[in-house]
C-alpha positions as CSV (number, residue, x, y, z in Angstrom):
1,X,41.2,-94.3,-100.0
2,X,38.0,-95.7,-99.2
3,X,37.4,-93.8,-95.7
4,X,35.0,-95.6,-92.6
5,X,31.9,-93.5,-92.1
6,X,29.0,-93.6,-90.5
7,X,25.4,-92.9,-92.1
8,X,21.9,-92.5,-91.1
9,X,18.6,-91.1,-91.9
10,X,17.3,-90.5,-95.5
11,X,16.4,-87.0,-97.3
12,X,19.3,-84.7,-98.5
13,X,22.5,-85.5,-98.3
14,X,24.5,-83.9,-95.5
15,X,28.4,-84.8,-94.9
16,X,30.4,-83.9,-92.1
17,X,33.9,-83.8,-91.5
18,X,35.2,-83.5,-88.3
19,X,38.6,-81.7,-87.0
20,X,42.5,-83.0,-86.1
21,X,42.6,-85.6,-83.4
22,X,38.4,-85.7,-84.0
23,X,36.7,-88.5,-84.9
24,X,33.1,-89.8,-86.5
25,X,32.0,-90.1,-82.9
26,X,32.2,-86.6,-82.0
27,X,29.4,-85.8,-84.5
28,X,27.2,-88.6,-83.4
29,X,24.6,-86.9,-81.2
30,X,24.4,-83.9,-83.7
31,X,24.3,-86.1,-87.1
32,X,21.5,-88.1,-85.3
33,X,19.3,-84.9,-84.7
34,X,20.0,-83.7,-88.3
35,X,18.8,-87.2,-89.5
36,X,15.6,-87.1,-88.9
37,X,15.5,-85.1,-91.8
38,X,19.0,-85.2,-93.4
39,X,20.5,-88.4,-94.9
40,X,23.8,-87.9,-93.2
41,X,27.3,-89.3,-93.7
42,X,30.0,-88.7,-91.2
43,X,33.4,-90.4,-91.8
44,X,36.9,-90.6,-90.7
45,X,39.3,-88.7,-92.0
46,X,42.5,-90.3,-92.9
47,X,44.5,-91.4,-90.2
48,X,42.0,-91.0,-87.9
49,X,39.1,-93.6,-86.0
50,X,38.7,-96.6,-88.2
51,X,40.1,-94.9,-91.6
52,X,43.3,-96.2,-93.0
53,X,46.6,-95.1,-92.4
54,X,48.9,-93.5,-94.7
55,X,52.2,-91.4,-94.5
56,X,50.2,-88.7,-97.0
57,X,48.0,-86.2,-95.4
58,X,47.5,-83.2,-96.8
59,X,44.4,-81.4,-98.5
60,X,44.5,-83.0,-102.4
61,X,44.4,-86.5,-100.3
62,X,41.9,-85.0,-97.8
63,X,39.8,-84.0,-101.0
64,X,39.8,-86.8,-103.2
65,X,39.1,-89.4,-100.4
66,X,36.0,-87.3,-99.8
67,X,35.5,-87.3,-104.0
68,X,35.7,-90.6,-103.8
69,X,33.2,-91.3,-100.9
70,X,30.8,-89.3,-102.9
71,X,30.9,-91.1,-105.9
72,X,31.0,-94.4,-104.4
73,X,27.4,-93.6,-102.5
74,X,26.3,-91.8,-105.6
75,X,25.9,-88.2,-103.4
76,X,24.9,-85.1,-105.6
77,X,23.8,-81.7,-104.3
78,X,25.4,-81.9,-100.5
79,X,25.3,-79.7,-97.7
80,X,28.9,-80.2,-96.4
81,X,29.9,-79.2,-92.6
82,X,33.3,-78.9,-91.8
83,X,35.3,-78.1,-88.5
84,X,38.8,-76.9,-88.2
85,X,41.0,-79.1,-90.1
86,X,37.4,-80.6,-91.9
87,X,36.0,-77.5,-92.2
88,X,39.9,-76.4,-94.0
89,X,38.7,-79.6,-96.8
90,X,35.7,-78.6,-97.0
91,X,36.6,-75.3,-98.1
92,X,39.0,-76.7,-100.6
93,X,37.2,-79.2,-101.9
94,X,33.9,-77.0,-102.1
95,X,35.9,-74.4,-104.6
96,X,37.5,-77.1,-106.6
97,X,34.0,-78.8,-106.8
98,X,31.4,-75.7,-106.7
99,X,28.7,-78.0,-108.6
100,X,28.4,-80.9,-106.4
101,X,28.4,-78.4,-103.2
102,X,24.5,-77.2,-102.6
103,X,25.7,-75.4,-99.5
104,X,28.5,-75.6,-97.2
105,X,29.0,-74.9,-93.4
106,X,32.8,-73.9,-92.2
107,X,33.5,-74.2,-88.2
108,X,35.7,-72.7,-87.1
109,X,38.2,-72.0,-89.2
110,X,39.4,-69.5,-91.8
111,X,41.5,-69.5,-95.2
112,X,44.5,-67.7,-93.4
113,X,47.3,-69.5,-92.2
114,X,46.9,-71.0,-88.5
115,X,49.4,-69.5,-85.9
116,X,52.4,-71.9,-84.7
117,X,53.1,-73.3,-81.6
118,X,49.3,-73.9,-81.4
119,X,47.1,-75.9,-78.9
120,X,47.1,-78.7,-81.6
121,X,51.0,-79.0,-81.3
122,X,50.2,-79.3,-77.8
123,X,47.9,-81.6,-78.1
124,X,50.3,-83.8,-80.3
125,X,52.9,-83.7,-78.2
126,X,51.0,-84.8,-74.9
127,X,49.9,-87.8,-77.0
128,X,53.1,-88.8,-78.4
129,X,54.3,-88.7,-75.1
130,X,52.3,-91.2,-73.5
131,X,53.6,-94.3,-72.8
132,X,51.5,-97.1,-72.9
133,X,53.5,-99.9,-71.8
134,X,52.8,-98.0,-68.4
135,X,48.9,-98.0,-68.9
136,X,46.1,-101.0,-68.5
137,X,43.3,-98.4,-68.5
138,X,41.7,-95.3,-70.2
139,X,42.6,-93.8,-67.1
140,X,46.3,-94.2,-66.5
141,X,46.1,-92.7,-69.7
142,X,44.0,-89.6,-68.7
143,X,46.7,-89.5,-65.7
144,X,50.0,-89.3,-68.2
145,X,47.8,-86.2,-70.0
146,X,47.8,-84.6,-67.0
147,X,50.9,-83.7,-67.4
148,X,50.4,-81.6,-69.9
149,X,46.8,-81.1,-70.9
150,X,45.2,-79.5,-67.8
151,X,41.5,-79.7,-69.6
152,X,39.2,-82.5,-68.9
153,X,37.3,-81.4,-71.6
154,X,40.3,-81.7,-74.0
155,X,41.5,-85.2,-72.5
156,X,38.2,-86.7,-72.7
157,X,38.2,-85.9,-76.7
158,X,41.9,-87.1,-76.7
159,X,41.0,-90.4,-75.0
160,X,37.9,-91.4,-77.8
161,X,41.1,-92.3,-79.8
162,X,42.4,-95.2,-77.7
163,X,41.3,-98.4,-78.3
164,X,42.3,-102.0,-77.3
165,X,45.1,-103.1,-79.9
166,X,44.6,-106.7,-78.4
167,X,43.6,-108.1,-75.1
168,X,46.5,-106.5,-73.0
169,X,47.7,-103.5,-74.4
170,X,46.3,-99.9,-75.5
171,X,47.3,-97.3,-78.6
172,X,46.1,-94.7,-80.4
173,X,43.9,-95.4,-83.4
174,X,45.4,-92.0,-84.7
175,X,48.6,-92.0,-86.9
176,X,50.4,-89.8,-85.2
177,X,53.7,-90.2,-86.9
178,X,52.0,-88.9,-90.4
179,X,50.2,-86.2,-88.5
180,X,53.5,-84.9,-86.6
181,X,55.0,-85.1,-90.2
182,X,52.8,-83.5,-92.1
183,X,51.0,-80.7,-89.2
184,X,52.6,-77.4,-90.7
185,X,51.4,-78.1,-93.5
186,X,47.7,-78.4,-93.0
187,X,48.1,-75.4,-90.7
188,X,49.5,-73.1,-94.4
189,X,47.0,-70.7,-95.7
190,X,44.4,-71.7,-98.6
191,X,45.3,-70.0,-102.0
192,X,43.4,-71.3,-104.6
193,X,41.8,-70.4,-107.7
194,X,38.4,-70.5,-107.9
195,X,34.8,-69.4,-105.8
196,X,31.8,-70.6,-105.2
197,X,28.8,-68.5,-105.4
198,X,26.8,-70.4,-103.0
199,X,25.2,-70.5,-99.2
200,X,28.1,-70.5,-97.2
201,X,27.8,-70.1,-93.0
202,X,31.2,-69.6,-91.1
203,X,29.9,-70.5,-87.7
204,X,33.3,-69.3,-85.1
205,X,33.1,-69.6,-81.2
206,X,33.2,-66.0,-79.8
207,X,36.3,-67.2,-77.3
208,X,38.3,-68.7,-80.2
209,X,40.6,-66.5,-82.5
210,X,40.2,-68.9,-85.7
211,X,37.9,-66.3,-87.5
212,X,38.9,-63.1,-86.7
213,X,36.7,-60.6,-87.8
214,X,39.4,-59.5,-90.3
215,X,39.4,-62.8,-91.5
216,X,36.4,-62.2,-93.0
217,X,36.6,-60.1,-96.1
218,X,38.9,-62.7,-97.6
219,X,36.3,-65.1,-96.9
220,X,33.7,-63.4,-99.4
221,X,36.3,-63.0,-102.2
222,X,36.1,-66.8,-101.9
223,X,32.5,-67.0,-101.0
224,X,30.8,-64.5,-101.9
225,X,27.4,-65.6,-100.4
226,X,29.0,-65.8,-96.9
227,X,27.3,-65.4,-93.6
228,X,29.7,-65.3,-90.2
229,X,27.5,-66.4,-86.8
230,X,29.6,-66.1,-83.6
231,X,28.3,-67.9,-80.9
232,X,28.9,-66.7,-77.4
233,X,30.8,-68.9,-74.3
234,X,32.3,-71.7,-76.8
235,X,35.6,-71.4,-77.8
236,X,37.0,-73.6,-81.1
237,X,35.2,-76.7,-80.3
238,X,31.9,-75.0,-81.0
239,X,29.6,-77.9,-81.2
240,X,30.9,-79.5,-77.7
241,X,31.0,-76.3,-75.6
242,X,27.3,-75.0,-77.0
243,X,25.9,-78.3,-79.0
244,X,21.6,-76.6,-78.5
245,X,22.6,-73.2,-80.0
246,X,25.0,-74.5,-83.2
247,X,22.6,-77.0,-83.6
248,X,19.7,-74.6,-83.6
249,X,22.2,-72.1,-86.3
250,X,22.9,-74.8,-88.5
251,X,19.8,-76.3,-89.0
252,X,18.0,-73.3,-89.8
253,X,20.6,-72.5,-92.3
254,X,20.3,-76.0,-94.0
255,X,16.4,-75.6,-94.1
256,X,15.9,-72.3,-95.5
């Protein structure tokens, strides 16, 4: 599947995938400060922003579109960032491709399975639930959220999904039919052969319980050059609640 992506600056390749219900966008302030010295790629995952849609969504589709958007732009030796469901790919594809990997970031997430009856489900549900032959707006949106997502930091990353479908009516550019379908399983564990011996940073908001610190001796068996950074007053979405400080950790990993 060729995926949409974004891309600028020149130097070493840097790709980053963003999390469920995310989108290219939310990495645009952040890719643009690592290009001034990165040549950085940030698509769309599959069934999400300007990708296409499919009823398949699960991590060998996740992997081989980003294969195949590495081949096509001839990418070797990446740094790969991934968060939550990206950072979930990343890991995957990064042990079933060690070689092409130069060093990978994970945010967010571990290789354990992810608890049910999550805040994603949450999230899902509140979306489905919209009705938008009752909304001319972003905000009569934003009002039928309110109903069930009391976070206006949550509903203003929700709403970077609608878009105008054509001059009078609203939708979700998310398929949220293939992501209802398929969200238990991208939630299971990771079990699969294979390590990779390189610089790996698992970068976890101290208020989130993604990467517990017990998490972390499965994650060396896996990557055995691991380094954990916590970062204090962020919860999972790490890079919107303290953008200065992540930035400032994953930058100095890439350079050194």
């Amino acid at each position: 599947m060729k995926l949409f992506f974004r891309h600028s600056g020149a130097g070493k390749p840097v790709i980053i995938l963003h999390g469920l219900f995310g989108i290219s966008d939310n990495w645009v302030t952040f890719g643009r400060r690592l290009s001034e010295q990165y040549s950085v790629y940030i698509p769309d995952l599959r069934n999400h922003g300007q990708s296409p849609r499919s009823q398949v969504f699960d991590f060998p589709s996740l992997e081989n579109d980003l294969l195949e958007l590495i081949e096509e732009q001839g990418l070797h030796d990446i740094y790969l960032i991934g968060h939550s469901l990206g950072g979930k790919t990343a890991m995957v594809f990064t042990l079933h491709n060690p070689s092409i990997v130069k060093k990978l970031v994970v945010v967010d997430i571990s290789l354990r399975k992810s608890p049910p009856n999550s805040e994603h489900q949450q999230l899902l549900s509140a979306m489905m639930a919209v009705d938008f032959s009752m909304a001319r707006s972003r905000s009569d949106v934003d009002k039928q959220l309110q109903q069930h997502v009391g976070s206006l930091k949550l509903r203003q990353f929700l709403l970077k999904n609608i878009y105008w479908r054509d001059k009078y009516s609203l939708d979700w550019r998310l398929n949220l039919s293939a992501i209802n379908e398929n969200l238990l399983s991208v939630f299971e564990g990771i079990n699969i052969e294979g390590t990779y011996p390189g610089p790996a940073l698992f970068v976890r908001g101290a208020l989130s319980d993604y990467i517990l610190d017990s998490d972390f001796d499965g994650l060396k068996m896996k990557f055995p050059g691991a380094e954990l950074k916590s970062i204090a007053n962020a919860a999972h979405w790490v890079h919107a609640d303290a953008p200065g400080e992540f930035y400032d950790v994953v930058k100095t990993f890439l350079d050194h």
